[in-house]
N, C-alpha and C positions, 0 to 999 in steps of 0.2 A: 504494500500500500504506500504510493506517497502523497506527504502531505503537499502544504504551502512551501516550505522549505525544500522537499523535497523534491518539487517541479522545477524550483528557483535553481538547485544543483545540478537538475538535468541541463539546463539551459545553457550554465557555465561550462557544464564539459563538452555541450559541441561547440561555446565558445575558445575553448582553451581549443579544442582538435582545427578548429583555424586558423589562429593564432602557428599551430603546431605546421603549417605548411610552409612557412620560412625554413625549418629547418628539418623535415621532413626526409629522408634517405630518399632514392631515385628507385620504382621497383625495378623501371625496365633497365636497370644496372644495379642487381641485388649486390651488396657489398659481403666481403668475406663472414660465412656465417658464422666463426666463432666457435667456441665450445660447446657443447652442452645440444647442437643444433646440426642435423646433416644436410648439406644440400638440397636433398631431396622432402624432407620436412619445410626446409624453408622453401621452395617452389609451391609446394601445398598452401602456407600460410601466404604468400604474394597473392596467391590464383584468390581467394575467400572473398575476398572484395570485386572485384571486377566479375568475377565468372560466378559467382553463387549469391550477393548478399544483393548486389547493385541490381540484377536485372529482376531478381523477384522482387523489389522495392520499385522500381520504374514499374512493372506491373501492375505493383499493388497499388500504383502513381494512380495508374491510368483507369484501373479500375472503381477506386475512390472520386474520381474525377465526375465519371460514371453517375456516379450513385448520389454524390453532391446535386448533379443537374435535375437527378430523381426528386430529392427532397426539397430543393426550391420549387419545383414544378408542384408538389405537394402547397407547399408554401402558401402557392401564388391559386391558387385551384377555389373557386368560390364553392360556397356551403355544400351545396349539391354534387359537387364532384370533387371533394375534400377526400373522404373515403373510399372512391376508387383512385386518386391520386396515391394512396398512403400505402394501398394494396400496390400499387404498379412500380412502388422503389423497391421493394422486398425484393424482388429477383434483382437489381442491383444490389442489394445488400448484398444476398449471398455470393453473388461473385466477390465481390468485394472479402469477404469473409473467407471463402475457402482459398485465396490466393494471399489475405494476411496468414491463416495457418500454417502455409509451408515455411515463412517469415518465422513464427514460432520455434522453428528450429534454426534457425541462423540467430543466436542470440548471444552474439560475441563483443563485446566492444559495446560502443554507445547501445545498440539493446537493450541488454543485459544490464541486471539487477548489480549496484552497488556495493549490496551489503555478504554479495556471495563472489563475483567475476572483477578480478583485475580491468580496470578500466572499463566497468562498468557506467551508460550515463542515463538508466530509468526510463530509456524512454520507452522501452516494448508497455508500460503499463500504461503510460500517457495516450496508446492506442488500443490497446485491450487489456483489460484486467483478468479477464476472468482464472481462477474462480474468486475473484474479491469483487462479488458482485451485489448490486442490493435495490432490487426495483421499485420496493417503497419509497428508498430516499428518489429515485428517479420520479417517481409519481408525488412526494413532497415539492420537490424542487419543479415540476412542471405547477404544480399551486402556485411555486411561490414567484415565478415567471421572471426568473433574475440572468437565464441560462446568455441573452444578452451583453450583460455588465465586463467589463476592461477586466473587471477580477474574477470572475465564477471561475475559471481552470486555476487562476492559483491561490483562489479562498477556499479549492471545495478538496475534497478527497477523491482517491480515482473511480468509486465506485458507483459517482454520478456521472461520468462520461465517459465517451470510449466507444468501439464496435459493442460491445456487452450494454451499454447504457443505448444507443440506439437498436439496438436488436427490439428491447424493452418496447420501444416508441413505436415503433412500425408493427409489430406484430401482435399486442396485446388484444387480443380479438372485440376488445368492445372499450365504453367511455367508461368501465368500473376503474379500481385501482384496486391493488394488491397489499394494503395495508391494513393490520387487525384496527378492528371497529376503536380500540383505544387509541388509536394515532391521531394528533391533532385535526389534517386533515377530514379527519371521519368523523372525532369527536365533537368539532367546532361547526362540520358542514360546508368547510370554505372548498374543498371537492366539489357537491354537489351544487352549490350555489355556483359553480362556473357554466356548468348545465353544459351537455354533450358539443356544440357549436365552439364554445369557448374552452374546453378543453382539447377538441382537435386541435385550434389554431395555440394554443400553449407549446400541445405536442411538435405541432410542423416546428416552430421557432424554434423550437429547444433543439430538435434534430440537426435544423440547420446549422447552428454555434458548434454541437458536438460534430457532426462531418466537417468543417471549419476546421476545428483544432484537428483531427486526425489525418485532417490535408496539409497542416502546417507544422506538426509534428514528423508524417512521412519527408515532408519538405528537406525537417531538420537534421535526420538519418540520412537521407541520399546526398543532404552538403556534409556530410561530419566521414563519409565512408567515400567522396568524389576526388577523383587527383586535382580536380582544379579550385576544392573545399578542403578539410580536414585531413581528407588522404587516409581515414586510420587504417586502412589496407596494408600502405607503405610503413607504418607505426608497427603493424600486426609483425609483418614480414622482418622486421630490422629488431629484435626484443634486446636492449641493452643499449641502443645505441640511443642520443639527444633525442626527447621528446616522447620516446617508445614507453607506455607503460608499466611492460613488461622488462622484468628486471633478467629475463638469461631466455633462451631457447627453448628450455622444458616447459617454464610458464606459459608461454605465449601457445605454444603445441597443443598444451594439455588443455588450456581456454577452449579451443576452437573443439575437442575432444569434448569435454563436457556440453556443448552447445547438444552434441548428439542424444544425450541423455534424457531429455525432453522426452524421448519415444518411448521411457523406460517406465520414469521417475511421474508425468503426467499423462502422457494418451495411453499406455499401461495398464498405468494405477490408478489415476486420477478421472480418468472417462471412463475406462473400462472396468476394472477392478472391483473398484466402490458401488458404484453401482450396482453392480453385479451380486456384491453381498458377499464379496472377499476379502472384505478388509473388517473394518471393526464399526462400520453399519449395520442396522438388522432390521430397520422398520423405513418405510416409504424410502430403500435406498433407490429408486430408479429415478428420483425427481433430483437425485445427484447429478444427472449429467449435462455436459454442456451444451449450449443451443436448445434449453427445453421450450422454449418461447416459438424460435422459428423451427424447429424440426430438423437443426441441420446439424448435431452431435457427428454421426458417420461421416457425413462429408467431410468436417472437419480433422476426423481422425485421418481419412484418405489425404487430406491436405497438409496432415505431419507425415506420412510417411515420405509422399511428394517430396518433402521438404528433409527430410532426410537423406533419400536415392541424394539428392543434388548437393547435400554438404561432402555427402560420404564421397563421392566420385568428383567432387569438387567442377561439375558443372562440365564445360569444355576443357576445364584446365587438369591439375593434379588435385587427386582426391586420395583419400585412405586406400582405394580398393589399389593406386599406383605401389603405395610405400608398402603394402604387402604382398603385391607381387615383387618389389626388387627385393624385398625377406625370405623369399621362395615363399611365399604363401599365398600364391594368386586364387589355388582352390579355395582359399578360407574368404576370399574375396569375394569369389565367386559367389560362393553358397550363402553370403548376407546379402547379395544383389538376388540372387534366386529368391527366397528365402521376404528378400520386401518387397518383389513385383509380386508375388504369391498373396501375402497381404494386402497387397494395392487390389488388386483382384477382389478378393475376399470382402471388403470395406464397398468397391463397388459394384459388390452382388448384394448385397443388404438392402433394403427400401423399407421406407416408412422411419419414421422418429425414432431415436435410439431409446428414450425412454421404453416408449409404446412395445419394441425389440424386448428389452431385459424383461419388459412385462409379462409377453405373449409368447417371445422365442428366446429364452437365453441360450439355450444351448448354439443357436447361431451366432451369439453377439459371445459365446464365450471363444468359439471358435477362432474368430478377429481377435481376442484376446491373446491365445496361444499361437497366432503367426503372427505377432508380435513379439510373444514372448519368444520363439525360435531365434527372430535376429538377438535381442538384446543380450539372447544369454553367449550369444557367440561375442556380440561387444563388450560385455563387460567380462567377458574369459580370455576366451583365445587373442583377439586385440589387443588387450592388454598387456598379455604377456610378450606377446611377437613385437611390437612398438615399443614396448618398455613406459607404457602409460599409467598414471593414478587414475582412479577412479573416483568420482565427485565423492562429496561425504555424504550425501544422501543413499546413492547406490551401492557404497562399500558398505554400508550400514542393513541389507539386504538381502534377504535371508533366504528368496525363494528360489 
């Protein structure tokens, strides 16, 4: 979660990452890599940025783009045709949405959470939180019609805005709100006193500011990761050298390594798992998963694996599956690309809401579960050992 402060540090670190292109290392002239770091790791770390983080973020550009034009059109849409307005951005949403998921696993550098990744700068929450989600306060803060003001993104917490706080807005099937009857809101009537008319046009506004920041946050990512911006590619690729935040070779490596864990540690565990009624849930676990608003939990899970095929292979460039075939281990390469197209498959043989799935078919959403589990246990085994990598402290902590 971040706060007010915690937006305001986001901001300084893609300010510092441009600042940081004065003296930034050249990729297309990697400099000697040093200890601790082989050539062939370092070609991996140059490729991260340009071939795998850059073009799904131009993507996710253009997609958002998209989906902005949906919600002003929402916006602008008189009473009468408010509501099919509001219905016709949702298929921009979900574009939009399953192409930030594969983003979900590139969460290296500006991304990436502060309080866990070297050179972390907050901003993956600044665009989606979830699971630090909360639709009440969404439907508070549409009352309270402030989603406008110069400050609402850095007076408010992330759980009011975001792809997860617009999800809320567009798909809530009606003018009700999601708040127990004791919420101010409900308690006071200032809800219902807005009367269905005036809560649409609350919602459009609100949607608007949040696709807004999510367009100007992506913005902040594609200057903080661009050679002619912050470069942190060239930062990534160079670790020890002026301006790199990474202090030697194995750091910066094992960064970009943990980025992959995501597939393990959340679409796993945390969409599939819990849910599921494998972890330490036992009652109404299916209302645990993500996207239960728009229906689109699965596609998102297909949208991490996505997003993992392209860190792992590192896109056009060098990827894990290269630096284990120069280890002699291209079979083990092999059999994790076999191994996630197999899943990708799986994820898009599934239909209908992943909730609706654990409800009616678990035995098929456990399925997805264990071609999942197949790749991770080969990444957090045999990878491991072959590259000579840690293992986040999450997943060394993990028992299954």
């Amino acid at each position: 979660m971040v706060s007010a402060a915690g937006e305001r540090a986001s901001w300084l670190v893609v300010a510092g990452l441009g600042l940081a292109v004065v003296m930034r290392p050249s990729v297309g002239c990697l400099p000697d890599p040093g200890p601790g770091i082989t050539p062939g790791q370092q070609g991996l770390l140059a490729d991260v940025g340009p071939e795998v983080v850059l073009p799904a973020l131009e993507r996710f550009r253009g997609a958002a783009e998209v989906l902005s034009e949906a919600v002003e059109a929402w916006g602008r849409a008189p009473a009468g045709d408010a509501e099919a307005a509001r219905v016709a951005a949702r298929q921009p949403f979900l574009d939009a949405f399953v192409v930030w998921q594969e983003i979900e696993l590139h969460q290296v550098g500006p991304a990436a959470s502060s309080l866990v990744a070297v050179g972390g700068g907050d901003l993956r929450d600044e665009i989606y939180s979830w699971p630090t989600i909360s639709p009440c306060r969404v439907d508070q803060e549409t009352v309270a019609g402030t989603s406008g003001s110069p400050d609402f993104f850095s007076s408010n917490l992330v759980d009011v805005y975001g792809l997860d706080a617009l999800e809320h807005l567009l798909f809530h099937p009606d003018a009700g709100n999601v708040c127990p009857s004791q919420v101010e809101i409900n308690a006071q009537g200032t809800w219902d006193a807005l009367g269905p008319e005036g809560i649409d046009r609350r919602r459009a506004a609100y949607a608007q500011a949040v696709v807004g920041h999510v367009l100007a946050t992506t913005d902040a990512l594609i200057e903080a990761w661009s050679r002619d911006g912050g470069d942190f590619g060239a930062l990534l690729a160079a670790p020890g050298a002026g301006g790199s935040p990474y202090a030697g070779g194995q750091e910066a490596f094992n960064s970009v390594f943990d980025a992959l864990f995501y597939l393990e540690l959340v679409s796993r565990e945390r969409k599939l798992a819990e849910p599921l009624g494998l972890g330490d849930c036992t009652t109404a676990c299916d209302l645990l998963v993500e996207g239960l608003a728009s229906g689109a939990g699965v596609a998102a899970i297909a949208g991490n694996l996505r997003g993992f095929r392209a860190l792992f292979t590192g896109g056009a460039g060098a990827g894990f599956d290269d630096l284990l075939g120069q280890e002699g281990h291209a079979d083990l390469a092999e059999r994790i690309l076999v191994n996630t197209d197999a899943a990708i498959e799986v994820a898009d043989g599934l239909s209908g809401p992943l909730d609706a799935l654990v409800r009616d078919d678990p035995d098929a959403v456990r399925v997805l579960h264990d071609a999942i589990e197949a790749i991770t246990d080969d990444l957090e085994g045999d990878v491991v050992t072959v590259l000579t990598l840690q293992l986040p402290g999450e997943a060394a902590g993990d028992n299954d």
